[in-house]
Every structure is written in structure tokens, then in C-alpha cells.
N, C-alpha and C positions, 0 to 999 in steps of 0.2 A: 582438312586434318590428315585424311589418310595419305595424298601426296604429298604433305611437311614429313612425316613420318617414313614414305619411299624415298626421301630426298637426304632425310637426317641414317636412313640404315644404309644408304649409299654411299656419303662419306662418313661415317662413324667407323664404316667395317674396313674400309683400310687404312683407318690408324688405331684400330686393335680397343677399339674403347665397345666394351659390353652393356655397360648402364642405364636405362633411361628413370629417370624422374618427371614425374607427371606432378605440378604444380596443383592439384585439386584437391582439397582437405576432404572432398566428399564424394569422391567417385563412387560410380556405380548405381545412384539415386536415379539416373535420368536415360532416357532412351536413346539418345546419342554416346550413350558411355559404351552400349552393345557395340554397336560399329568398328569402337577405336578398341575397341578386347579383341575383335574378332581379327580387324588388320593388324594390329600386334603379332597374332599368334598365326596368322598367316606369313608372317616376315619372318618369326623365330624358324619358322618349316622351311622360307625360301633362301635369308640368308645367315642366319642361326642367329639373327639379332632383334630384341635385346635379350642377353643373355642375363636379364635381370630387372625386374621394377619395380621403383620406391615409388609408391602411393599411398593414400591415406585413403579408407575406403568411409563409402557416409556411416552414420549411425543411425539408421531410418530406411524403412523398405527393405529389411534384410534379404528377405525372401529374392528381392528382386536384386540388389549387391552382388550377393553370392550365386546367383543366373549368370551375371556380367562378367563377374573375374573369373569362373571355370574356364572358359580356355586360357587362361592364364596362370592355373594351378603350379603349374613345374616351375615357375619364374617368377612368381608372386606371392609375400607373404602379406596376409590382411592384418589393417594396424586398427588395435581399439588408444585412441590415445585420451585415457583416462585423465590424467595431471596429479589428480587425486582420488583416494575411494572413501575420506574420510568429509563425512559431512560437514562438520561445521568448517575445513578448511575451502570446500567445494563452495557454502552459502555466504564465506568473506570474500570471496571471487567471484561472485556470481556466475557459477557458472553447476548447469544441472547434466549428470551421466546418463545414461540408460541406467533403467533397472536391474537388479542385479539379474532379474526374469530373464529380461533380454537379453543382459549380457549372456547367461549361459545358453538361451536358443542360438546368440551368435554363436557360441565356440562351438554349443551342438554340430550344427550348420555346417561348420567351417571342417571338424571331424569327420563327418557323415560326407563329407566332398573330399577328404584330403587334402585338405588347406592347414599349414602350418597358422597360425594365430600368433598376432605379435602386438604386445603391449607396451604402453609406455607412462612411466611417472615421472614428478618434477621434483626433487629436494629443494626442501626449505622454503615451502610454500607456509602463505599465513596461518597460522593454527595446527601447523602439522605436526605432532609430534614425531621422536624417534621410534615411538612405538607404535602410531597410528601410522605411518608408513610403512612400516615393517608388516604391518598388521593387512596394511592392502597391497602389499608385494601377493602375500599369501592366500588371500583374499582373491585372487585377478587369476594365481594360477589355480586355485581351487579349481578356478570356473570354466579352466582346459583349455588355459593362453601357453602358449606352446616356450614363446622366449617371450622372457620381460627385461625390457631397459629403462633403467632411470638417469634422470638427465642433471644437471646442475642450474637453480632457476638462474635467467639472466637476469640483471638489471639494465636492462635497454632504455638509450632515450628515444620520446616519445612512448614512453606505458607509465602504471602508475609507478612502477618501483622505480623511477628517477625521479619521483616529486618527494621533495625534504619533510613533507607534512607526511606522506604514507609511510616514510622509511623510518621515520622519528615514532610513530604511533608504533610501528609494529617492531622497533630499534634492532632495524637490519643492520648487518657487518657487513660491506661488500670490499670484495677484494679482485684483479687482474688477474689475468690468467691470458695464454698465448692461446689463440684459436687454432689448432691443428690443423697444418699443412697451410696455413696462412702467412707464408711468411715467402722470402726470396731475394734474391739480387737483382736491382731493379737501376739502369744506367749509372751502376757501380757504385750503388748505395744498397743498405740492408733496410728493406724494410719489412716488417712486423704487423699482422693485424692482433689487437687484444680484445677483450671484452669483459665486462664486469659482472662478477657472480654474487650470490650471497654464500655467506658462508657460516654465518649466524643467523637468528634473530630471537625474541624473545620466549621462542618457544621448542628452538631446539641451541644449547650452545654449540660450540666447535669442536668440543671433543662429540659429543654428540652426529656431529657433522661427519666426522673424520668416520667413527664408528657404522652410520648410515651409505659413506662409501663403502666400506669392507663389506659390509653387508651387500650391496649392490653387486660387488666385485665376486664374494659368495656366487649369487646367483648366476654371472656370467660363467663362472668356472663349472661347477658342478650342476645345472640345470638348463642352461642355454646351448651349451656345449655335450653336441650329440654325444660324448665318448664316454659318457656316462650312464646313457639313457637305460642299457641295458641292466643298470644295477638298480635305479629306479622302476625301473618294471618288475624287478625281483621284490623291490622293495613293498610296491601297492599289491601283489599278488602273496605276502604275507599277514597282507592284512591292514598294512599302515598307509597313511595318507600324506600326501605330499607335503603338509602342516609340519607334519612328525620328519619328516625328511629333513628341511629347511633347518627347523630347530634345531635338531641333531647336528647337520653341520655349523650354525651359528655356534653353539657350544665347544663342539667339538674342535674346533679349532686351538680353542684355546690350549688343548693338551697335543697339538700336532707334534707332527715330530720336529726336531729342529731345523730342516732344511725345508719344510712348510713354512714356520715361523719367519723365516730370512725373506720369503718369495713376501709376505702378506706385512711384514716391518717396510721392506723395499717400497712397496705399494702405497702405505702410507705414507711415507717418507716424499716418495715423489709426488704425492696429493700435497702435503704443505710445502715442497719445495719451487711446487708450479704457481703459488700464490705471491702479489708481490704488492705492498700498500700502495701504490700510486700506479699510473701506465708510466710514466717517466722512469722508474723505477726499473719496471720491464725492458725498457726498449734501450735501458744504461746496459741492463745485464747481457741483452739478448747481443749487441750491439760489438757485446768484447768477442776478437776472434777466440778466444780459449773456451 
């Protein structure tokens, strides 16, 4: 591994590409993860790469996780990839989080090192409402997740949300949409990758949906986005908590001024304009030069 990695920072670095991705949903859990942190962060010293890494750290053995990624602090943000924080959407998925315990000895952890914290949710998962998601947006940065992203669920084949029987029980919408930056001129044809999203189902509708992006889009702007940070510091040092922050600008929006209102109309706008009922549909539209 460590010579794949002097082989890949060798030609990576002179064609200017900074990134690496480490394919492991649970780094850090095991004692060979030491190894590939420490030659990492010995490359970043010798030929400044990578100048960035997307991993997914495990959810287990924190104590030993967060040993592993330190020398990786400057170039690595640790992902809790939650999906959901709302239970019963969690136990129609079978699928169980850390405690909320843990989660905050993670973020403790991650504070106490200098480790940005970074979180991630799914829209329009089963049972999730608009406000039980909002509610674990809120919930995830209580617990001093530094950025939160939430994602749009796919309908992928092979899972269950391509079988006619789960989509019919839980009466998902799904709708196209262009995967970003998947697209090109390819022996002088256009071609397009799409993918299938929900964009309903019967627990949250579509305005709902749309609303859940704004929300989402919220958070990017005014809480993920450093250039804020220092009025949120003023904010918890009066007293108030990041709960009362979020809300405030949820609300607040509504009375923005009017060149706010264009930026967050536009934003919608291009959220239903990227959906298209069929991929035939998509790759008609995407297809016209205009």
C-alpha cells in the first residue's frame, strides 16, 4: 500500500490533481490504518500530496480512530454518516447509529484534536418526516458536527427502492435528475449519466421535499460556510444555542430582503427544473445544443 500510494503521489502531482479517496467506509478501526495515515502525512511533508482526503472513518474504537487520523488533521475531515437520527426511520431500514453518548464523545474527541467533524443525511428516507429530519439536522450539530450534508435518497438498481413492492408500500415518487459532472462528448456524441431520486413518498410530499432542500441549502450557507462562524460565536456566547440559530434563520428567511429572496426562489427553481419524469426525457433535453 505504501508504494501504490509513492506511485499514485508521483503521477498525481504532475497533473495538478490534490484529492485522494480511500474507498473504506471504516477507517481507522484496524492497525494497519496507522501505517497508511502515517505515509500519507509523510507524502503531504514530502511532496505536498494529498492535499486532501475523503474517507469515512469507522463508528467503533473511537478512541483508536481518532489515534489513526491525527496526523491527518490538516487534510482530513471525519465523516459520521448518519442517514437518519430518527428512529423509526432508522428501524424501517434496519439499520442501528451510535448512541447519541457516542456520538458526542465522537465530536468531544474530534474537538479536543482539532478535527473538523462532518456529517451526513439522506432525504426522503422511510418514515422520515420534514420535521424529523430537520429535527436531526439539529440534533447531529447539537452534538458539535462541524458541517452537515444532506443527500437526495437514490433509487438504485439492485436495493430495495427499485423493487415495485417497497416503492408501492412506502408510494415513493421518483424522478431523473443529471449526475454532476457526468456528462461529455464522447466520439462525437453527447453522452449523459442520470440517476433516479425520490422526490416524494408518503411521508414527506414534494413541497415538503422542495422545502427540506431549502433547508438543507440553509445550512450550507450560513453554518457550513466558515464566513459566518464568527457571528455564531457571538451568537452561543450570548447565550443561545445553535437550535435557536438554525430556527431563526429558517424563519427568517421568509422576511429576507428581496435580493435574498431571488438567490433562494432561483435555488428552488433549479431543484424542480433538474427533475425530469423519464431518463429519455433527460437525455431529449440535455441532448439539444441550446
Amino acid at each position: 500500500v505504501a508504494k501504490e500510494l509513492e506511485y499514485i503521489g508521483e503521477k498525481i502531482t504532475k497533473s495538478g490533481g490534490g484529492v485522494l479517496c480511500i474507498a473504506d467506509t471504516n477507517f481507522g478501526m484496524y492497525s494497519s490504518d496507522m501505517a497508511v495515515s502515517q505515509k500519507l502525512a509523510e507524502l503531504k511533508e514530502e511532496i505536498n500530496w494529498p492535499q486532501a482526503i475523503l474517507l469515512t472513518t469507522g463508528k467503533e474504537k473511537i478512541d483508536k480512530v481518532f489515534e489513526t487520523i491525527e496526523p491527518l488533521k490538516d487534510i482530513l475531515v471525519p465523516s459520521m454518516a448518519a442517514q437518519s437520527m430518527d428512529l423509526d426511520t432508522l428501524n424501517a431500514i434496519d439499520r442501528t447509529n451510535l448512541a447519541e453518548k457516542t456520538y458526542k464523545k465522537y465530536a468531544d474527541d474530534a474537538a479536543s484534536r482539532d478535527l473538523a467533524l462532518f456529517a451526513e443525511l439522506i432525504l426522503s428516507m422511510p418514515k422520515e418526516t420534514l420535521e424529523t429530519y430537520w429535527t436531526g439536522v439539529k440534533k447531529l450539530i447539537s452534538m458539535g458536527v462541524n458541517k452537515m450534508v444532506t443527500y437526495t435518497l437514490q433509487l438504485n438498481y439492485g436495493t430495495v427502492y427499485r423493487v415495485s413492492s417497497y416503492l408501492k408500500e412506502h408510494e415513493y415518487v421518483g424522478k431523473y435528475r443529471m449526475i454532476p459532472n457526468a456528462y461529455g462528448m464522447y466520439d462525437g456524441d453527447r453522452v449523459f449519466d442520470a440517476e433516479m431520486v425520490a422526490v416524494a413518498n408518503k411521508y414527506m410530499s414534494f413541497a415538503e421535499y422542495l422545502e427540506a432542500r431549502k433547508l438543507a441549502f440553509y445550512v450550507e450557507l450560513v453554518y457550513n460556510s466558515d464566513c459566518f462562524s464568527e457571528i455564531l460565536k457571538f451568537w452561543r456566547e450570548c447565550g443561545f444555542n445553535t437550535d435557536n440559530y438554525l430556527e431563526a434563520i429558517r424563519t427568517g428567511f421568509n422576511s429576507a430582503p428581496e435580493n435574498i429572496q431571488k438567490i433562494i426562489d432561483s435555488f428552488v427553481k433549479d431543484t424542480e427544473l433538474e427533475l425530469f419524469d423519464t431518463e429519455e426525457e433527460l437525455l431529449a433535453y440535455f441532448s439539444n445544443p441550446e
